[in-house]
N, C-alpha and C positions, 0 to 999 in steps of 0.2 A: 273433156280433158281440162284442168286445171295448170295454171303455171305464174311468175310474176311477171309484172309489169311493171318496169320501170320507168319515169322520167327521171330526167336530170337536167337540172338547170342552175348556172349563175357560176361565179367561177370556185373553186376550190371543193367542188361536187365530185366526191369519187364514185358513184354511183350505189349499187348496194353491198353494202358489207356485213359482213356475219360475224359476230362476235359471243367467245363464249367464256371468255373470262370477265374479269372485274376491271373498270376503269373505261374513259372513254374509249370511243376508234379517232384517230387523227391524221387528219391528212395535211400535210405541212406547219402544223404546230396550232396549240390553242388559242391564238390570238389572228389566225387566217382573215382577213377582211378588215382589220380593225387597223386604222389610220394612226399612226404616233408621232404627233406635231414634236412632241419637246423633245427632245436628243438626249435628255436627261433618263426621259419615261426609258425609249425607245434601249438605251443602253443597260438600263437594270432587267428588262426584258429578257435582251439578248445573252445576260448573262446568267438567266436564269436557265435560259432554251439550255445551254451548256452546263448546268447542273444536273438540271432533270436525270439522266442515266445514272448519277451515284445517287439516287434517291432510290427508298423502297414501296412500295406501290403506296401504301397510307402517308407516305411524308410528297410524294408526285402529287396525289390527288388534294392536297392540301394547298401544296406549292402551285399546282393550275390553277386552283380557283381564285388563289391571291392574285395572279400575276394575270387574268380575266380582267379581273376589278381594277387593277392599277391601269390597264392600259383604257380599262373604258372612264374611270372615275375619274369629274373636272376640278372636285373640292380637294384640296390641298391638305385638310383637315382629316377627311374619311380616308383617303389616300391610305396618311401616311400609316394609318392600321395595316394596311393589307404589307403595305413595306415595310412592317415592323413586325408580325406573320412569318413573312419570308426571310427575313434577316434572322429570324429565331432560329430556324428551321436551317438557314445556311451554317449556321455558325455552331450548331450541335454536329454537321456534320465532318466539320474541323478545316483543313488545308484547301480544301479544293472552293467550299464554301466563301474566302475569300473574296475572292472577285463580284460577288452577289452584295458583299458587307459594304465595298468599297464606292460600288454602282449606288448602294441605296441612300447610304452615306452623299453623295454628291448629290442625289435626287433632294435629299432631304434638307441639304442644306444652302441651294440655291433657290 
């Protein structure tokens, strides 16, 4: 008789999941474990977390992988690509994008 076996360990492990569409599985957002020293980082994040739902699946998996990088990246230089990525991407999507503009803007200019 065959069956799986699971471990789980460390925090933010939801054990196993099945997935049968397109895009990652997340379990409390894509930056789960990742430490964000500057309030600057920490706030364009945040306001991306509240983006994400008016996004459509190719403009999400574009917007996580920026906002990956921004929270792991220390050069201020490589950065501001990935913040300037996601500003694109906020501000095609018009009103709501906003807030993402305004966040990266203060990142960017502190």
């Amino acid at each position: 008789m065959s069956g799986d076996h699971i471990q789980q360990y460390g925090s933010g492990n939801i054990g196993r999941a099945e997935h049968t569409g397109s895009g990652d599985i997340v379990a409390g957002g894509k930056t789960v474990g990742v430490t964000v020293a500057d309030p600057a980082v920490k706030a364009l994040l945040d306001e991306i977390a509240k983006l994400r739902p008016h996004l459509d699946q190719d403009d999400r998996a574009q917007v996580d992988a920026a906002a990956e990088s921004i929270a792991e990246e220390t050069s201020p230089e490589r950065r501001r690509t990935f913040v300037q990525r996601v500003t694109g991407i906020a501000t095609l999507v018009g009103e709501v994008g906003l807030p993402v503009v305004t966040a990266a803007k203060a990142l960017l200019s502190g």
